[in-house]
BAPAVEX-614993 format. One record per residue: residue in one letter; x, y, z of N, C-alpha, C, O, CB in turn. Coordinates in steps of 0.05 Angstrom, whole numbers, plus 5000, padded with zeros to 4 digits. Last residue first. Glycine has a CB too. Layout:
BEGIN
AXYZXYZXYZXYZXYZ
...
REM end
This chain:
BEGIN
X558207471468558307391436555907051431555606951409562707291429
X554507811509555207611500556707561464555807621442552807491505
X555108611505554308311496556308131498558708171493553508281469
X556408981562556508871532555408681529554608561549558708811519
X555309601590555309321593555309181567554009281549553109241609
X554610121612557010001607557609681604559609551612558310091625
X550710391596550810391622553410171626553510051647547710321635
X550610491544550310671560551110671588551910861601548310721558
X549409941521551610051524552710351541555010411548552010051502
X543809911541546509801553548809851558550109841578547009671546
X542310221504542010441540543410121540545610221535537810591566
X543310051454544210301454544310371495545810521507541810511432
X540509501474543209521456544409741459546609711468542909501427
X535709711469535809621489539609581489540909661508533509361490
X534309831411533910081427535109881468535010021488529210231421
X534809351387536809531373537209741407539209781420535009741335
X530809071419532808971419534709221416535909311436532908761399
X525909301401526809381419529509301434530409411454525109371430
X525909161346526309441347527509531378529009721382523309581339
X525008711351527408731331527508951345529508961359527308711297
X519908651384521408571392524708641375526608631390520308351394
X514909151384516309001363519608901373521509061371516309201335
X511909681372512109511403512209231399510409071405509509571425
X516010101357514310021354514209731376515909621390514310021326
X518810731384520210501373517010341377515510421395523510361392
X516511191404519511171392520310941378522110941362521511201412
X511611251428511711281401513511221386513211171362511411481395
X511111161485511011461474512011501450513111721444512311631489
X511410641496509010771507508711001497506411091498508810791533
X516610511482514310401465511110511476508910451466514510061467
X520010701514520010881484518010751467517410821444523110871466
X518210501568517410841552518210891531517611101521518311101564
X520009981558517210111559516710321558514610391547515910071576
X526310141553524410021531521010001529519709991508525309761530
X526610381590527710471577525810351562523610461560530310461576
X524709891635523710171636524210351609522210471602525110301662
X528809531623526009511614524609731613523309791593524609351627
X533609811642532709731612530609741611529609941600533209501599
X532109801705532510071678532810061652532310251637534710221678
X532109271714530309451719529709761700527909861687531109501745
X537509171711535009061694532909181692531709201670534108831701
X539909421734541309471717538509371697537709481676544409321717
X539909261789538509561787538109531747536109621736541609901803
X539508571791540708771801539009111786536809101774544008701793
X541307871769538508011775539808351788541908281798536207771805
X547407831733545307681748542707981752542708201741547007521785
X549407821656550107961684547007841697545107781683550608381683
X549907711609551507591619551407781657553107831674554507591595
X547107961560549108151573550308031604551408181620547508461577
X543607611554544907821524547907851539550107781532542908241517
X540707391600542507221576544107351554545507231538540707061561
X538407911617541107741645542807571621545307581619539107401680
X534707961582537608181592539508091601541908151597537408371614
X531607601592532507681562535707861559537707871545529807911550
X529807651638531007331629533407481606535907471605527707051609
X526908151631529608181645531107851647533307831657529008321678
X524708141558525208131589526508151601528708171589524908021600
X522008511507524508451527523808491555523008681569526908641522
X516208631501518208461479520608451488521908321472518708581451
X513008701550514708821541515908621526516808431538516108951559
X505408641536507408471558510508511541510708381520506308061563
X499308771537501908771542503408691552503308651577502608871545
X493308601532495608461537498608471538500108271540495308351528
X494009031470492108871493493508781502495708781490490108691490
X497309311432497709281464495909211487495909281511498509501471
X497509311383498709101399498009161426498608991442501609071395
X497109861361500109791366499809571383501509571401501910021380
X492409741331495109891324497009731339498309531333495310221332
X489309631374489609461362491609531346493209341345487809391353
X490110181414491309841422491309661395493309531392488809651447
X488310541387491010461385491710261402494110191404492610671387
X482810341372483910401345487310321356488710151346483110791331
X480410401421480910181417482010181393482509951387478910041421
X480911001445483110711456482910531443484910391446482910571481
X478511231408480311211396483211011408485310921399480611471393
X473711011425474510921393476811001391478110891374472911031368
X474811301480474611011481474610981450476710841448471810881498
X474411791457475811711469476111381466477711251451475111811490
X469411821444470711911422473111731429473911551414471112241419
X466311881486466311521464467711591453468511391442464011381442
X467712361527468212091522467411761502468011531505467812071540
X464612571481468412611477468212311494468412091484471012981497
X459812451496460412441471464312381463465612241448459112751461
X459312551543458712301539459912271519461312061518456312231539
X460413111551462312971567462012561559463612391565461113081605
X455213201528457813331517460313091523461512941508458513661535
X452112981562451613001533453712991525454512791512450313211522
X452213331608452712981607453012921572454912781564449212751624
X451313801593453713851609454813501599456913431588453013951651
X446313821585447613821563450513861566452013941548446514001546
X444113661638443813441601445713541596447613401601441313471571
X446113891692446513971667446013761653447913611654449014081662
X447713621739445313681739444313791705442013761697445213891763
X452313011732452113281724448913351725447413191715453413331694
X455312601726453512621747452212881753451312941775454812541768
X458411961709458712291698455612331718454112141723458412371651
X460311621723461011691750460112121727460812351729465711531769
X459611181685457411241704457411421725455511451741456911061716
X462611211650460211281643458311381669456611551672459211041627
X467210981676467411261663465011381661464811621667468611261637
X465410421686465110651710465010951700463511121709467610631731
X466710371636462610291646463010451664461510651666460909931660
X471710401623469410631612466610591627464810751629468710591576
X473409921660474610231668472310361645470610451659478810321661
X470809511631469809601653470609841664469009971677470009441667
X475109581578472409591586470609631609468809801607471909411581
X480209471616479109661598476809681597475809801616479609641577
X481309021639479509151649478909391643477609531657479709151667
X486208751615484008651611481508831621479508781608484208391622
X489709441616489409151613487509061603486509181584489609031631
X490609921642488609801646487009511638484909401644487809951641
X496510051623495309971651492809911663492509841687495710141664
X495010071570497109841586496909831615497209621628500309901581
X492210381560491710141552493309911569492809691577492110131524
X495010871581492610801589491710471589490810351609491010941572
X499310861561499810901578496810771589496710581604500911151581
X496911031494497110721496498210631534498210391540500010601465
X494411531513491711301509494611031508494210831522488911351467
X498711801519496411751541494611531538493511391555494811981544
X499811791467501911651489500311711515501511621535505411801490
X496811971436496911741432499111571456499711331459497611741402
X493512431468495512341457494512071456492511961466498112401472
X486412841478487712551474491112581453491312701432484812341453
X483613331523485513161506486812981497488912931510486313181504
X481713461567484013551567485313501537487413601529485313421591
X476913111574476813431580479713591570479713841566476413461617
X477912601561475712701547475012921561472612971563473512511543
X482712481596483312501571480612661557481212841542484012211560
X479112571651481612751638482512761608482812961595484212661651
X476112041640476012371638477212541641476312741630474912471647
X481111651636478511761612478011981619479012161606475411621610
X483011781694484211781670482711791642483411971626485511571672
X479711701732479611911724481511981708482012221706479412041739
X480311151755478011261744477511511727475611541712476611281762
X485310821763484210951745482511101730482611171706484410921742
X484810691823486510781812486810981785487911201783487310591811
X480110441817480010671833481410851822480611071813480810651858
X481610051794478910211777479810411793480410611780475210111778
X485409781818485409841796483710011788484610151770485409681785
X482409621866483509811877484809941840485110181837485809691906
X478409181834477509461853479809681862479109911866476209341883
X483208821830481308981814480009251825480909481822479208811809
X483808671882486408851862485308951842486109161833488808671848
X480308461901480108761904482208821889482409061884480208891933
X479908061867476608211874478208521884477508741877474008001910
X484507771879484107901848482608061847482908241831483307751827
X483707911945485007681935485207861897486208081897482607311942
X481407852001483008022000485307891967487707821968484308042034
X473807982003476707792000478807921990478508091973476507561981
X473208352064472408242039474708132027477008172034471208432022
X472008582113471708302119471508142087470407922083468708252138
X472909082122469709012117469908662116467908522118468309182083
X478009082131476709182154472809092150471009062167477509562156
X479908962083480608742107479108882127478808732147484208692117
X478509422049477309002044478108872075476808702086480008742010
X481609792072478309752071477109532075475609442092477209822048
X486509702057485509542088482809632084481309492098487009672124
X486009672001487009372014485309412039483509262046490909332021
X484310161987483309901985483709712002481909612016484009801966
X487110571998486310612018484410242013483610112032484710952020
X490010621943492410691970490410511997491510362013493011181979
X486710931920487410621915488710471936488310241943489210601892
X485711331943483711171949484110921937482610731940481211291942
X490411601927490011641958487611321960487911141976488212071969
X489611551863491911431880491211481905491811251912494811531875
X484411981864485011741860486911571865485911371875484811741844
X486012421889484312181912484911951896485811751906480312211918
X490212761874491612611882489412281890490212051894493212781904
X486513471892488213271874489212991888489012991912490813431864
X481513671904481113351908483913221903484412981905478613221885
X480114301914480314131899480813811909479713771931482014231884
X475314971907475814631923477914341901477114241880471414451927
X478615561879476215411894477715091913479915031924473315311863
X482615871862481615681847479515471853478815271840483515571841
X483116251887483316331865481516111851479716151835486016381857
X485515801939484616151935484916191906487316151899486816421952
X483615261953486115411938485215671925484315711902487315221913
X482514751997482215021982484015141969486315121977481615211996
X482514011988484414331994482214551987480314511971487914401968
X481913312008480713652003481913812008482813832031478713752015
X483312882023485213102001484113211995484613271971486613061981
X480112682051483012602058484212842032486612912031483912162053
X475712662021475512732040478612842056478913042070473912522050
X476412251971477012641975476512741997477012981996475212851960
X477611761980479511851997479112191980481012341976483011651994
X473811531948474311501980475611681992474911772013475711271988
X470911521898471911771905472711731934472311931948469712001901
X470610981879472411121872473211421880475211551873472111091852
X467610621920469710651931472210931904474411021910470710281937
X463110491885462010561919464710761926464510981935461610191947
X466010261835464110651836463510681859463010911864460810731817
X467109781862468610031849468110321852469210521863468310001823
X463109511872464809661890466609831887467510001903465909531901
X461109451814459409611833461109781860461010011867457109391847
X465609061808465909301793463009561803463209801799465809181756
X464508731838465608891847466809051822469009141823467108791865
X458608521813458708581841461208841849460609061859459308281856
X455608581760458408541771458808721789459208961787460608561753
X451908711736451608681752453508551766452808411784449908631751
X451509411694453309161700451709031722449909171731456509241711
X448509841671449909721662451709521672453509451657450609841655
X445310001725443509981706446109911679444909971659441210301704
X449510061761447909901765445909801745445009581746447009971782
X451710521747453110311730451510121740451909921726456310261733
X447410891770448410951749449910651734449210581711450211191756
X447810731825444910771814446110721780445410521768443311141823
X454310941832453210631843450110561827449910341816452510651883
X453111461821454111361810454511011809454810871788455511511814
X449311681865448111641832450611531824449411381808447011961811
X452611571914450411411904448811381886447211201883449211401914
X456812061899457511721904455411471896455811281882457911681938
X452812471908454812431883454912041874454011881858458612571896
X453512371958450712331938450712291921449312131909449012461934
X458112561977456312231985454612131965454211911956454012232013
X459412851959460812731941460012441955460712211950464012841938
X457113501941456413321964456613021950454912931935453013391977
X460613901908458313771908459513631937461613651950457513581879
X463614511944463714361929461614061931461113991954466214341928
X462315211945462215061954463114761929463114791904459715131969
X463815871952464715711936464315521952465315551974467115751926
X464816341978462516321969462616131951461416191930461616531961
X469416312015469016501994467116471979467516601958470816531980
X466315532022468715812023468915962007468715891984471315782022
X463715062041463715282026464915552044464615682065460715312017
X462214382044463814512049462914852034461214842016466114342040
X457113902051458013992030459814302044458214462055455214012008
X456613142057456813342070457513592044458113512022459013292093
X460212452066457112612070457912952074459613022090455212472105
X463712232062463912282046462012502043462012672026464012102034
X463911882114465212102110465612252088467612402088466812062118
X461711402100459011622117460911832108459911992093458011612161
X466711152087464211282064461211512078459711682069462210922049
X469811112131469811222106468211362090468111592082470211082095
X465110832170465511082170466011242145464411402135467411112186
X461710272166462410402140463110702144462110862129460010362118
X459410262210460709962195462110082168463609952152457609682183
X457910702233459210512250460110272233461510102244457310432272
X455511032189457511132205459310932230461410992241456011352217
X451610602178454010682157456810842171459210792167452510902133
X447610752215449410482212451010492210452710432228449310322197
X444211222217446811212234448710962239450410932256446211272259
X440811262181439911122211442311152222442211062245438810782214
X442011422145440311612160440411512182440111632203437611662151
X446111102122446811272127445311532149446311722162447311292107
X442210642109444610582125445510882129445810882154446910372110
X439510892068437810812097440610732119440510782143435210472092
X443211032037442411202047440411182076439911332095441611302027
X443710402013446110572028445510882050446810942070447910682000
X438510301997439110162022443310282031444710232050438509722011
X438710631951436210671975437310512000436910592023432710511965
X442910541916442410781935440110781950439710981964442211021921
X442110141891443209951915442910341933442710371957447809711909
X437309751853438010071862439210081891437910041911435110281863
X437909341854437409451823437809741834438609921819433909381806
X442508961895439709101889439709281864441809361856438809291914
X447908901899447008731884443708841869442808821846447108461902
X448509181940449609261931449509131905450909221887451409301945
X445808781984445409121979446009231953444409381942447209301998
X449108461985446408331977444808711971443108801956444508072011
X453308652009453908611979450208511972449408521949457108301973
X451808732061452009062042451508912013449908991997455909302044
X451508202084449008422075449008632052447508692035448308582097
X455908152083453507832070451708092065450808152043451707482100
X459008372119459208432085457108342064456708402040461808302075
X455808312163455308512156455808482123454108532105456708702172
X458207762167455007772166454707982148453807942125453207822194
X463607852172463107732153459407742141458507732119464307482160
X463408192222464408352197463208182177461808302162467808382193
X459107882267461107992257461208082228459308042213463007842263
X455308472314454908252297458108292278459208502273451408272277
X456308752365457108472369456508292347456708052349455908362393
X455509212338457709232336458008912358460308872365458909552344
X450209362335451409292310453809182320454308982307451809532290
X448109712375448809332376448709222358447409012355447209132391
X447710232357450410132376450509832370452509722363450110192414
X441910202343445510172321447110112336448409912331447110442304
X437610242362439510052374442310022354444009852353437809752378
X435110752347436110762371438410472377440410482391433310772391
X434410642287436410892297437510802322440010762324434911202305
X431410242291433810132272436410392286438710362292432710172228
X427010482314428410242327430610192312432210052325426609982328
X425710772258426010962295427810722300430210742292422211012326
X423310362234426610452226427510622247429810622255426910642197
X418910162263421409972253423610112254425510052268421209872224
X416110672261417610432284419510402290421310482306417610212282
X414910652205416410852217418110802245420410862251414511052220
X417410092159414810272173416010412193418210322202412110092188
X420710252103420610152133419410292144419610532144422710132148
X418310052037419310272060419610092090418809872096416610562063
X421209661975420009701998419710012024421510172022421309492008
X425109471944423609761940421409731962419509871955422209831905
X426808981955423908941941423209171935421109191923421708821957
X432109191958431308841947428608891926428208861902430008601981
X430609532001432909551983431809381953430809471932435909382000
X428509262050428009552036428609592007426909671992429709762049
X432508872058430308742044427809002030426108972012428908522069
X436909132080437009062055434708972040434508982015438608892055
X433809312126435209552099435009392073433709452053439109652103
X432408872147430609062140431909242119430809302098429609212164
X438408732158436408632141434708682134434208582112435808482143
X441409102192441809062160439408902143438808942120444608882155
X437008982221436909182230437409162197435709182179438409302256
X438208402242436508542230436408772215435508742192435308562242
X443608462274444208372240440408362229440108312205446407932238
X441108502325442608612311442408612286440808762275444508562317
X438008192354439608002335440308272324439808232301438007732312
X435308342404436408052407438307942384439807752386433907842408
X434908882383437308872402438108562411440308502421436509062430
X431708832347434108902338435008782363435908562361434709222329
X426908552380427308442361430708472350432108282345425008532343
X425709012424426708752424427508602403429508482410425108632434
X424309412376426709402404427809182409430109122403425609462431
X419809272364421609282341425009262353427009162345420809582323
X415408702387416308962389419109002378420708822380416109052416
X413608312330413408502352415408692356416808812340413308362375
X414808342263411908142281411808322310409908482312413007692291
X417108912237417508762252415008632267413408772279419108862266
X416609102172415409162196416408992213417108812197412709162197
X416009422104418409242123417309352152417109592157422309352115
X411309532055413109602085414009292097413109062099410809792114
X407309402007409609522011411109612033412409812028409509672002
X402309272016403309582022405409682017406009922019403409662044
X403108822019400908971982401809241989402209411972395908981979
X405308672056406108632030405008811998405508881975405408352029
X401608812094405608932086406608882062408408992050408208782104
X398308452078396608702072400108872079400509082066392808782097
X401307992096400408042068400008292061401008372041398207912063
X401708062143404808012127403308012101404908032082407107682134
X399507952195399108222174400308172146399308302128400808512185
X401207662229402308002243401208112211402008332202407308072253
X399907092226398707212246399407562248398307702265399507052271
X397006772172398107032173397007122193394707212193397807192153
X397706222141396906232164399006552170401406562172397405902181
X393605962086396906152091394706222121392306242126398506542059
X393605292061391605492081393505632089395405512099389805382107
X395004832038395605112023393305252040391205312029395105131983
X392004472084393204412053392304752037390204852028391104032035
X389504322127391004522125392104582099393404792097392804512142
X388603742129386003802142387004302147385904472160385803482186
X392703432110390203472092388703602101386803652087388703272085
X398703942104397903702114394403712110393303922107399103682148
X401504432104402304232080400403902092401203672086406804182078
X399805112112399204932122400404612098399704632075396005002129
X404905662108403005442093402705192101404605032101403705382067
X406306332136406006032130404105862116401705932114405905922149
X410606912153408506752128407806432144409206362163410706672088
X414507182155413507082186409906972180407806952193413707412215
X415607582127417807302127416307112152417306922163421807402139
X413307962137413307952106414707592108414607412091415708272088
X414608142184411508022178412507972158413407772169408508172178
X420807902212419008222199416408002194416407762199420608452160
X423807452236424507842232422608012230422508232242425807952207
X421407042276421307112254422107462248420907652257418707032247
X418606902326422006872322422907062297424807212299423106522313
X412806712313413707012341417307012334418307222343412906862392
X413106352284412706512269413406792292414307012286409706452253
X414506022336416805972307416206242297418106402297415905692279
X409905962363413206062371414606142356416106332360414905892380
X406805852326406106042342409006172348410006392341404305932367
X408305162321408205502303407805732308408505872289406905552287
X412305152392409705142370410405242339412405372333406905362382
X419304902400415905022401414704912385415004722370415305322395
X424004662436423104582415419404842422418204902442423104142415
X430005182447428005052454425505002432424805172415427305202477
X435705612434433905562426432105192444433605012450434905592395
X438806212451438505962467435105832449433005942452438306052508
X442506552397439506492419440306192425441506022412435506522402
X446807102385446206672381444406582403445306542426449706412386
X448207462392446607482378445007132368443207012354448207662357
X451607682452450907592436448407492419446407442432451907512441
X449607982497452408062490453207812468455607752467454608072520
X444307782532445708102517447608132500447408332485446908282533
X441807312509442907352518444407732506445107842486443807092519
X435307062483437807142470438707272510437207312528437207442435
X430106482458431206732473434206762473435606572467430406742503
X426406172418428806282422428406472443426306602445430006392397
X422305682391422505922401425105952415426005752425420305972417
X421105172336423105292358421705682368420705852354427105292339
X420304632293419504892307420704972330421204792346417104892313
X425804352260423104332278423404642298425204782309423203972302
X426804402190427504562219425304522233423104592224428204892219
X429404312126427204322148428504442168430704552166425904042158
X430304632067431504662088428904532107426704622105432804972092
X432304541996430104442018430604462054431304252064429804122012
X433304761939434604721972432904681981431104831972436004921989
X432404511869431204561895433304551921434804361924428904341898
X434204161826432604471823432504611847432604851845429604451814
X437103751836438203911819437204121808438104261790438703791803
X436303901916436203731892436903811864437804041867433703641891
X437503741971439303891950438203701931438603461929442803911954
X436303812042435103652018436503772001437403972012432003652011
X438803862108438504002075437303772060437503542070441704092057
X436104092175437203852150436703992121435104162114434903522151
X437104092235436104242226437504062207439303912214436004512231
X438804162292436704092293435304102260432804102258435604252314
X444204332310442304542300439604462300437904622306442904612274
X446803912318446904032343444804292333443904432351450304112353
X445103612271444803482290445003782312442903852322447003192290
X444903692206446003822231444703852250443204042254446604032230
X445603272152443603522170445903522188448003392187439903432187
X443403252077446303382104444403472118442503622113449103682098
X443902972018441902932037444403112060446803092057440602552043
X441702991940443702981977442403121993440803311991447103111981
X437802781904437802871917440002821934440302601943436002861920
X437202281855439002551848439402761871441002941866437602721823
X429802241863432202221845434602421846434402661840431102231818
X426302331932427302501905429702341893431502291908428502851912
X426301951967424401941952425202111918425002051894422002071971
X430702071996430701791985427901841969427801651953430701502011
X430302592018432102571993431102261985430902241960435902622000
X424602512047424802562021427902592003427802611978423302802021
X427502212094424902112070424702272047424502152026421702132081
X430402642110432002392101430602202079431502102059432502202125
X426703042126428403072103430002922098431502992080429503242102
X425202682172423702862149424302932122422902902102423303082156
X428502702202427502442193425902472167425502312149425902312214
X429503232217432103102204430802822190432002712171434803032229
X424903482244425903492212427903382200428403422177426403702203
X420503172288423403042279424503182247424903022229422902662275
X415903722307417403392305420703372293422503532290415303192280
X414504032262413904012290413803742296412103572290411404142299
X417304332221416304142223416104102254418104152268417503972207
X418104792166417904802192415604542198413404512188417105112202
X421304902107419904702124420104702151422104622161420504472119
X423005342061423605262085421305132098419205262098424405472100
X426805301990425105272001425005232044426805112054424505081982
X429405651945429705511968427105561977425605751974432005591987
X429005831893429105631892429805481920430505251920430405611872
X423806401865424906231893425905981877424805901856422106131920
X421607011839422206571830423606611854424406821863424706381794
X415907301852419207301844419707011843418106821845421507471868
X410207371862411007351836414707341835415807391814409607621820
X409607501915410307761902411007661870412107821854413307931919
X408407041935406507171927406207461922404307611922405107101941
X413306791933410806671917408706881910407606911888409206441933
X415806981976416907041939414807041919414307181899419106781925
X414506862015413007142018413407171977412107291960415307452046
X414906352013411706392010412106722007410306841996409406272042
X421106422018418606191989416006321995415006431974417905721997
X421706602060422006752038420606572018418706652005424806832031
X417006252110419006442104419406542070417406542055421606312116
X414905632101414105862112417306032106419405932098412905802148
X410105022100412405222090412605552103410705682112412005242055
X409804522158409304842145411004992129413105092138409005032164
X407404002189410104122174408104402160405704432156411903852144
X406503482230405203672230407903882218409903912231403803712259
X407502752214407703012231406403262223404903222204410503072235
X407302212184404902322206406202552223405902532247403702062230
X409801972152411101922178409002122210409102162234415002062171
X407002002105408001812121408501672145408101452156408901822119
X406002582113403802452112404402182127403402102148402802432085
X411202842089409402862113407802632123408602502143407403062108
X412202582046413402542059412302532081412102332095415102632056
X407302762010407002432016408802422042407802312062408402181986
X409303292018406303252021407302932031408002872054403803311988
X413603251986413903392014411703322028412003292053414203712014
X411403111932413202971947413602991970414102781982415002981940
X408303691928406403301918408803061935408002861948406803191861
X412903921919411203971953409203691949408803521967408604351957
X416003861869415803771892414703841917416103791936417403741896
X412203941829411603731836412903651866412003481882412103581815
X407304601840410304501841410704181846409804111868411804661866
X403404811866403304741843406204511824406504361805402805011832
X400005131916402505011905403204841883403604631894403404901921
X396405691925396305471910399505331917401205491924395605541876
X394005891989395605921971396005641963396105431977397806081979
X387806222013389705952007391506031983391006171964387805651999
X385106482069386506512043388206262038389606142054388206772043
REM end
């Protein structure tokens, strides 16, 4: 079987070869992309010989190309203003128990493609005249491909337990392409989970978020959950699994729950952590499940419990601990403020309380609103869809009313310390407060004259005067 290449630069990779007379092969995700029809822009060169000399000839051949290799790796970039170009002279590996970083030695192709994760990636293309676009498929990797399965070249045992961080990669690449894992494979994913735990946090997050990026990130959470991953890299959320019942009263299963709602805003955003959002807004019902005789299962408080629970989540999954999750711990925070209002009722002092604490991320607080509705009932979602838009027209009627995108209190505590001649202390604190609740609940307009007058009256209250 031959595969075309068509692309001007392999016509360049080709001359490069040729030049310098070595023996080179494309191989890995470019060829498997190619021939699922997906666009690739990295490319991988396996060269048997010198790939650093390899890829030095062609940045000087390509216009506009940089050039980086890595001498103790063996291994070189090409960067061009379309293209990554990675070479690598052929290698076979062996591994040590108690880490995941192989002792590597120069090989064959034979060797190289025996190294390889799965058949689907363990592809190649002959690039030289007497091999030119000849796919060299020793484990199958095509007819896995038309099949659809994630398989390992050999045995599936050996393979996890030399690198671990497979194991996520079969999931994820499950995930990716809608793929299955041949039965083996995923048996082997069960038995070696333990040797998850010498790969580090940062790999793992490399994975979930490439998960979590997938058009349907619930197939590769639930393969993490069957296999017994999730419970070792992601307890929290395994702990979401399950369904309780008392007095004949049970409550949903708020794992599954969890993963139509991730399914759900996936098909409206591809903003990564507003995805982490809906993974993480029900975290903490586990942590604040009650019964309450009369009144069945309740949850109060998860939202604050699971905002509460952000920060060290991110620092335990290895994620940035920076605007990405203050956001995320924001949504959490507020997820269930729209729907309360679109079950309970709309004030205008809930909705502008609302506006103001949700800020610039209004909008994305309704995409989750939307998505976390999850009801077996249409006409349960229907309903609940409807009040909520009602809702949201009517957040956006009284922000623009009263100003309060971007809030930011028409008196400051600068503003206070210069009226009333007194330094930083309790005193500031309780004006402003004074003056943001009488503009959050209707009393005074959210209008600097007005809040002056009303800031004037609780001064004097509290015994302090003006400057002349």
């Amino acid at each position: 079987m031959n595969i075309e290449l068509t692309d001007s630069v392999f016509k360049s990779i080709r001359q490069v070869i040729q030049s310098k007379n070595v023996e080179a092969y494309l191989v890995g995700g470019y060829v498997r992309d190619l021939l699922l029809g997906r666009p690739s822009k990295d490319i991988d060169i396996v060269v048997l010989g010198d790939g650093i000399a390899i890829a030095k000839a062609l940045a000087e051949l390509i216009p506009g190309s940089d050039f980086a290799f890595f001498k103790n790796f063996g291994t070189a970039m090409v960067k061009t203003p379309e293209w990554e170009i990675e070479f690598v002279g052929a290698r076979k590996e062996s591994y040590s128990h108690h880490s995941r970083k192989p002792f590597v030695q120069s090989g064959t192709l034979t060797d190289d493609q025996n190294r390889r994760d799965f058949t689907i990636n363990a592809l190649a293309v002959g690039l030289q005249q007497h091999n030119d676009e000849l796919l060299i498929d020793p484990f199958g990797g095509v007819n896995d491909l038309n099949n659809k399965v994630i398989r390992t070249p050999l045995n599936p045992d050996i393979t996890f337990s030399d690198d671990p961080l497979r194991m996520m990669r079969a999931i994820r690449f499950a995930t990716q392409l809608q793929f299955d894992i041949e039965e083996e494979t995923y048996k082997a994913i069960a038995r070696n989970k333990e040797r998850i735990g010498i790969v580090s946090g940062e790999r793992i997050a490399e994975e979930l978020h490439k998960i979590m990026l997938a058009a349907k990130p619930s197939k590769g959470l639930k393969l993490l959950h069957e296999s017994g991953l999730l419970q070792l890299i992601f307890p929290e959320l395994a702990a979401l699994h399950g369904v309780e019942t008392k007095e004949g009263k049970a409550h949903k299963d708020n794992f599954y729950h969890t993963l139509m709602v991730v399914d759900n805003i996936s098909t409206e955003t591809t903003d990564l952590w507003l995805r982490w959002a809906a993974l993480l807004h029900d975290i903490a019902k586990p942590l604040t499940k009650r019964f309450v005789k009369g009144e069945g299962w309740t949850f109060h408080g998860h939202e604050d419990k699971g905002s509460k629970m952000v920060p060290n989540l991110f620092r335990k999954l290895k994620l940035p601990l920076n605007e990405k999750m203050k956001f995320v711990q924001k949504m959490v925070a507020l997820h269930h403020r729209p729907k309360a209002l679109a079950e309970e009722g709309v004030t205008d002092s809930a909705i502008r309380r609302l506006v103001v604490d949700a800020g610039d991320d209004l909008d994305a607080l309704f995409v989750l609103c939307r998505a976390d509705m999850t009801s077996a009932n249409p006409n349960k979602i229907a309903l609940y869809r409807n009040n909520l838009k009602q809702v949201e027209q009517q957040v956006a009627e009284v922000a623009e009313r009263d100003a309060l995108r971007n809030f930011q209190p028409p008196v400051t505590g600068e503003d206070i310390m210069a009226l009333y001649g007194i330094g930083p202390g309790k005193e500031i604190g309780i004006l402003k407060t004074e003056v943001r609740e009488a503009i959050l609940e209707g009393k005074i307009p959210n209008a600097r004259i007005e809040a002056l007058e009303l800031l004037h009256q609780k001064a004097m209250a509290l015994g302090l005067k003006r400057k002349n």
